[in-house]
SESE-176199 format. One line per 3 residues: number of its first residue (from 1); their letters; for each residue x, y, z of N, C-alpha, C, O. Coordinates in pm, whole numbers. Layout:
NUM> A> X:Y:Z:X:Y:Z:X:Y:Z:X:Y:Z ~ ... $
This chain:
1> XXX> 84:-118:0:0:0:0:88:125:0:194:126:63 ~ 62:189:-43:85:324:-57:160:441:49:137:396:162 ~ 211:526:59:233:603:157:153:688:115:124:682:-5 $
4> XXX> 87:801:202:65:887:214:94:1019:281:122:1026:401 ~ 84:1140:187:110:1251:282:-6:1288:342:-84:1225:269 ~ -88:1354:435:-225:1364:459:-199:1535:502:-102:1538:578 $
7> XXX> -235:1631:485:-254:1735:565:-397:1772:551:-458:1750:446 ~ -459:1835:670:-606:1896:737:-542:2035:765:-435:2073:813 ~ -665:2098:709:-659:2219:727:-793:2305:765:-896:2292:699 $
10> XXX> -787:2366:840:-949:2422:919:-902:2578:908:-804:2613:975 ~ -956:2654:842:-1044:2796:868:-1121:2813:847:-1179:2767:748 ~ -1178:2905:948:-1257:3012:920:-1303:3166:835:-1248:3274:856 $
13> XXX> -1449:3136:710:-1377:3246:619:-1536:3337:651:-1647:3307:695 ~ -1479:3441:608:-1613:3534:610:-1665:3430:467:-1596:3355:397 ~ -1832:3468:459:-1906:3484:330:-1845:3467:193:-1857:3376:111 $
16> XXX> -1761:3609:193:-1758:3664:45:-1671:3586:13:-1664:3526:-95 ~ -1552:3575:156:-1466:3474:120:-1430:3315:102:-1328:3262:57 ~ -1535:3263:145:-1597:3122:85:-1640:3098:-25:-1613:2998:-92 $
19> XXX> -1731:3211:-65:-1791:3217:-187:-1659:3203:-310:-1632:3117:-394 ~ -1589:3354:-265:-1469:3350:-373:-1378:3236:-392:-1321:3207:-498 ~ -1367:3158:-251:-1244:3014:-277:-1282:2924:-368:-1212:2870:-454 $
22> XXX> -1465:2899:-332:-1543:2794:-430:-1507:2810:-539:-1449:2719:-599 ~ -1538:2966:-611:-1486:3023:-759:-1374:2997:-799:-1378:2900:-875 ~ -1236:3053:-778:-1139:3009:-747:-1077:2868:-761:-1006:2827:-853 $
25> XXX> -1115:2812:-664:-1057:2627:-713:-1181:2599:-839:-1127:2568:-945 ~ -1270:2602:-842:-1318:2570:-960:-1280:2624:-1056:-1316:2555:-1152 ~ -1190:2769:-1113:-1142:2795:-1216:-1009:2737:-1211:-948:2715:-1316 $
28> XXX> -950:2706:-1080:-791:2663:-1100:-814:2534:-1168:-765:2526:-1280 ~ -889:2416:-1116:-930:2257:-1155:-945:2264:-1301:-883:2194:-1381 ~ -1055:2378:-1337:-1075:2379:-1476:-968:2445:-1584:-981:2459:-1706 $
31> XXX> -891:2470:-1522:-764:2617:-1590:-815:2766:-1674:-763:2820:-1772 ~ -932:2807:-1598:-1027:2880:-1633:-932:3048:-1596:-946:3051:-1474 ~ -884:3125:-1618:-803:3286:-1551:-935:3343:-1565:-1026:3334:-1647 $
34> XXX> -912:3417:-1436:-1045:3527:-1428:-993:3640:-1365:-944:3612:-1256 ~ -990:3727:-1388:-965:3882:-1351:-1009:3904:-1202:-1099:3836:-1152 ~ -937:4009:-1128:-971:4039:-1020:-1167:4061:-1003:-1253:4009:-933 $
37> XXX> -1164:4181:-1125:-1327:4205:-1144:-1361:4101:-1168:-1454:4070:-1094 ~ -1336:4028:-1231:-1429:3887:-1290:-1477:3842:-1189:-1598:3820:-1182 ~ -1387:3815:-1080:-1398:3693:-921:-1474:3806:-840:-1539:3755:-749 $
40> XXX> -1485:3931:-847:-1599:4005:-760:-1679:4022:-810:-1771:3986:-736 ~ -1733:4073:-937:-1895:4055:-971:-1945:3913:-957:-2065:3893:-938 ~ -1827:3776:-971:-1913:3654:-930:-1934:3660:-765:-2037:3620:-711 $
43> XXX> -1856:3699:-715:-1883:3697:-596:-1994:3773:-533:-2070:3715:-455 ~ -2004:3861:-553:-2145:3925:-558:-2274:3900:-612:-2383:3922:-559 ~ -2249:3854:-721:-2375:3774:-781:-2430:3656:-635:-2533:3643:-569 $
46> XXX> -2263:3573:-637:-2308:3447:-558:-2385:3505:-428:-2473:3428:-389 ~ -2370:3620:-354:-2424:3637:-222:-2581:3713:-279:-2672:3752:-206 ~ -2575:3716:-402:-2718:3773:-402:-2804:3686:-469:-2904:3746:-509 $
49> XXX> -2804:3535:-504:-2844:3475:-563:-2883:3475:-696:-2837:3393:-775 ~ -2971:3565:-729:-3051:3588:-910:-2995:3769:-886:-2962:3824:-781 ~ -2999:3813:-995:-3021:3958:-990:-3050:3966:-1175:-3025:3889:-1267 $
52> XXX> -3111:4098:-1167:-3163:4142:-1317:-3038:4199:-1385:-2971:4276:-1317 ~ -2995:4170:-1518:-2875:4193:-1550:-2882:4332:-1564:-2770:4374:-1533 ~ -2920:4380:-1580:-2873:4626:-1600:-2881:4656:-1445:-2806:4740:-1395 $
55> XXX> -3008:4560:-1343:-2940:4647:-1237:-2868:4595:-1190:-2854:4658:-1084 ~ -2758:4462:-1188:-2634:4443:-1135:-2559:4469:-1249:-2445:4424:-1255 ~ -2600:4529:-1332:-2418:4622:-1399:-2406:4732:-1282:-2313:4755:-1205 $
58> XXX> -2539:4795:-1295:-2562:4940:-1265:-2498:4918:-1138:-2416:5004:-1105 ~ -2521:4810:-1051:-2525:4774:-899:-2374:4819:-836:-2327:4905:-761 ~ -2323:4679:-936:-2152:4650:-962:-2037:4800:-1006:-1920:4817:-973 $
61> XXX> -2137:4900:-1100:-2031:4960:-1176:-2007:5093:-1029:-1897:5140:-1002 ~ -2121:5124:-966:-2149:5188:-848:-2076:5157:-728:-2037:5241:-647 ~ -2060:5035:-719:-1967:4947:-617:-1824:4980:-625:-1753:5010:-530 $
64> XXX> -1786:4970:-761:-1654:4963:-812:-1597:5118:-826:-1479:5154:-819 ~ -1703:5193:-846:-1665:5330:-826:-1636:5396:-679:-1531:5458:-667 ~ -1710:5387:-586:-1686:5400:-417:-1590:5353:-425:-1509:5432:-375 $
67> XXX> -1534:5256:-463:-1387:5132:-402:-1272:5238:-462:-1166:5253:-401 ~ -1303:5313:-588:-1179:5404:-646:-1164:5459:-555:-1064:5452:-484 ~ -1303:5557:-528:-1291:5646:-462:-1238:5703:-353:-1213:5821:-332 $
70> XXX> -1225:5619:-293:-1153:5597:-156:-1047:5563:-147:-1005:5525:-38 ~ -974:5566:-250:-808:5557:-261:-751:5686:-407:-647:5702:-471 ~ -883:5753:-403:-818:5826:-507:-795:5935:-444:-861:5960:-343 $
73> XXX> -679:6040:-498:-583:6107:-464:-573:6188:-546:-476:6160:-617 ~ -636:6306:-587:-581:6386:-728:-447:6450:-686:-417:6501:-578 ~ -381:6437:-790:-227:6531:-777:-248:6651:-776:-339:6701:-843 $
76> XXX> -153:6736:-686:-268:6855:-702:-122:6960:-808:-132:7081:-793 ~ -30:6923:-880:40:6975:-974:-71:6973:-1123:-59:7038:-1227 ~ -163:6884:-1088:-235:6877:-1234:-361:6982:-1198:-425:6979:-1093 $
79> XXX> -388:7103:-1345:-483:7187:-1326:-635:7125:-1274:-725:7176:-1209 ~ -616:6982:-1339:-780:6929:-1354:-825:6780:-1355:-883:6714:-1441 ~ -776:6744:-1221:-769:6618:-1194:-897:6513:-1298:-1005:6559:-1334 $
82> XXX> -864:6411:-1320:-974:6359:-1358:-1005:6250:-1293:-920:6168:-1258 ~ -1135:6239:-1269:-1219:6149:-1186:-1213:6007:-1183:-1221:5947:-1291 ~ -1200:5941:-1074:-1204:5763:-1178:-1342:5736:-1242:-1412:5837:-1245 $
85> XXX> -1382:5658:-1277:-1456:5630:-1376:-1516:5477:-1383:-1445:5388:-1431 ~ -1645:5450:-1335:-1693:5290:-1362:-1787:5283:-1443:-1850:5387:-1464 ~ -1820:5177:-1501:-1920:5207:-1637:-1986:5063:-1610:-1925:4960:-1580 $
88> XXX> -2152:5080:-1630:-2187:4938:-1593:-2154:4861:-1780:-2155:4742:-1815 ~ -2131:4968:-1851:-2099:4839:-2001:-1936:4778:-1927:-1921:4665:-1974 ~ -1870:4795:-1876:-1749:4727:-1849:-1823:4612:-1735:-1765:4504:-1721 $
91> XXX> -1906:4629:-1683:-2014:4521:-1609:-1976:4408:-1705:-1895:4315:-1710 ~ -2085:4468:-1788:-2171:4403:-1854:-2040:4321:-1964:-2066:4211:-2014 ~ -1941:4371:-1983:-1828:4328:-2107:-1803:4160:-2006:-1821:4051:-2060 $
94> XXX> -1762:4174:-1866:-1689:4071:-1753:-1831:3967:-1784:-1803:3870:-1854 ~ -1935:3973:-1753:-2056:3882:-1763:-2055:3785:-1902:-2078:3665:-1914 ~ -2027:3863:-1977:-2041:3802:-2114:-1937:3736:-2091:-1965:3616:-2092 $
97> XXX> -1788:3762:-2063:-1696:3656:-2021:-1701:3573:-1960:-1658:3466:-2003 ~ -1749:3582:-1848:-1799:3500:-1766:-1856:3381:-1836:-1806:3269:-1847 ~ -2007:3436:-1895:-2140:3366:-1934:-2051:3236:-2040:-2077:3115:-2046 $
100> XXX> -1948:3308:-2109:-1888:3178:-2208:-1787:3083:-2130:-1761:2976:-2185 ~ -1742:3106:-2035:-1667:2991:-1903:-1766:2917:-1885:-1729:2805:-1851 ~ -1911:2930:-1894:-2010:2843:-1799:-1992:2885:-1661:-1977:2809:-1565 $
103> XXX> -1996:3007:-1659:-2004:3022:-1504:-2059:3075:-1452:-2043:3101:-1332 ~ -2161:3119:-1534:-2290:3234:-1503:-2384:3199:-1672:-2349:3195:-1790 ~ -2528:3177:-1590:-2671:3096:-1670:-2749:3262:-1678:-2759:3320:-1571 $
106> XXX> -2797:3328:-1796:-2848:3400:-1808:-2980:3357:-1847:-2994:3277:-1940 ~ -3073:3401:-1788:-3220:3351:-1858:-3317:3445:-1875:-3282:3563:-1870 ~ -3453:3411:-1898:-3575:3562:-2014:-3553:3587:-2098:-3459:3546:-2166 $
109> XXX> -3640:3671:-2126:-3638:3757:-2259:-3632:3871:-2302:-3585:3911:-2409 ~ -3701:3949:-2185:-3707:4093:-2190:-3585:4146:-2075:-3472:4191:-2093 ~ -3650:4123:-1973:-3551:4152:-1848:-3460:4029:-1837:-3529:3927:-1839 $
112> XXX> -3346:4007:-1828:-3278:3887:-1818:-3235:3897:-1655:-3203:3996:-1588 ~ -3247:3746:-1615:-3199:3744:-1499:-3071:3668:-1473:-3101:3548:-1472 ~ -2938:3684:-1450:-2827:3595:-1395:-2828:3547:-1266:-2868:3600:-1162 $
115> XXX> -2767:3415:-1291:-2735:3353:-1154:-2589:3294:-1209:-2540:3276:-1321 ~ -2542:3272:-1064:-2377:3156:-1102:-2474:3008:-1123:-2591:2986:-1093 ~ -2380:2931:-1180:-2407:2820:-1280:-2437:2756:-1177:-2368:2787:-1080 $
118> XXX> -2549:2641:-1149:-2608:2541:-1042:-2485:2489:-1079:-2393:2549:-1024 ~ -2445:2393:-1157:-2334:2323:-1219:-2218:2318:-1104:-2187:2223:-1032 ~ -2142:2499:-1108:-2062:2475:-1011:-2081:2412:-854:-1987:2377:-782 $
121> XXX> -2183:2408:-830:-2243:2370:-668:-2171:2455:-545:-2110:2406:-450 ~ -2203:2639:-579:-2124:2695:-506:-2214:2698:-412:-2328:2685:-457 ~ -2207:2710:-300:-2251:2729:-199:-2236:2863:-150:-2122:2908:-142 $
124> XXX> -2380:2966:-101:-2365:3076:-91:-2447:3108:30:-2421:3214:88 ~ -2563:3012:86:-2633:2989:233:-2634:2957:284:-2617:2839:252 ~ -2652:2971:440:-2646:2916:550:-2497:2880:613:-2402:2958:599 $
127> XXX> -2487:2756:683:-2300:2740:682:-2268:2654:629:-2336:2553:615 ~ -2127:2677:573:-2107:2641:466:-1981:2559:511:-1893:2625:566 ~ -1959:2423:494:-1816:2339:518:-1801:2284:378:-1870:2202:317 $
130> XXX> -1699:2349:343:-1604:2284:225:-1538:2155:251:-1469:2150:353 ~ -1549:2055:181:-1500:1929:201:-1396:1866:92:-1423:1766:26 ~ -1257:1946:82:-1231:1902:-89:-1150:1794:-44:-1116:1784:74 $
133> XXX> -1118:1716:-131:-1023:1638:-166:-894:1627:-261:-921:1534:-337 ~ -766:1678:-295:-728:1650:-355:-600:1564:-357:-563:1529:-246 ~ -530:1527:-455:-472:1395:-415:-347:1367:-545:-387:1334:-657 $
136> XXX> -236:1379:-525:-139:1315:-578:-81:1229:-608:22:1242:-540 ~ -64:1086:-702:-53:966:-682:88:978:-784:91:996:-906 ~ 225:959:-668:342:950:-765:349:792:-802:314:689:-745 $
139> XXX> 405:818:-912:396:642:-996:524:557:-960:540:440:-995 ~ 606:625:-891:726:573:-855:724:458:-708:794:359:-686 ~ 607:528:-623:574:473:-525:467:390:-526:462:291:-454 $
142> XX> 369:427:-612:251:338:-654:300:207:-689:220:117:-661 ~ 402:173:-738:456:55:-827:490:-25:-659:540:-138:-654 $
């Protein structure tokens, strides 16, 4: 039989940050790259379950603007600082990326509603214990 290495590992994560690990190892497993924005509008989606797609651009691009804001700094050598800037079409550009990963199910007709993909089985209610498994089998020792 085999040797094994075994390590257990226990934390504790806020919400957003469970949500985001689920995302995360499921794009690492799949070799999926997703942008910083990419992994927070899913993450946000995931804590809000469904949302209507214009008002989570609108939601997201509003979000992402406060977050500048609060680290922005105009130089004050420049006559006319310019403002940062969030746009819910840059929303809306990450979704469509998203939507072709399979990682977000858009549905309707008129009003469309998104959710993250049942598929992934992220877990976004109640408490939440992650149970992964992963596992290395060198062939040198297997033999």
């Amino acid at each position: 039989m085999a040797k094994v290495n075994l390590v257990n590992k226990q934390v504790r994560m806020g919400l957003d940050d469970i949500i985001r690990f689920q995302l995360m190892s499921h794009c690492y497993v799949n070799n999926i790259v997703l942008s910083e924005l990419d992994l927070e509008c899913l993450t946000e989606l995931g804590k809000m379950g469904e949302a209507e797609l214009t008002e989570f651009c609108a939601y997201m691009a509003d979000l992402r603007l406060e977050k500048k804001l609060k680290t922005w700094k105009p130089d004050p050598n420049m006559p006319l600082p310019k403002r940062p800037e969030a746009s819910p079409q840059t929303i809306r550009n990450v979704l469509i990326k998203v939507e072709k990963e399979k990682l977000l199910i858009r549905s309707g007709k008129k009003r469309k509603v998104i959710t993250i993909n049942p598929d992934l089985k992220v877990q976004t209610k109640g408490n939440i214990l992650l149970n992964f498994k992963f596992v290395h089998i060198d062939t040198k020792e297997a033999q």
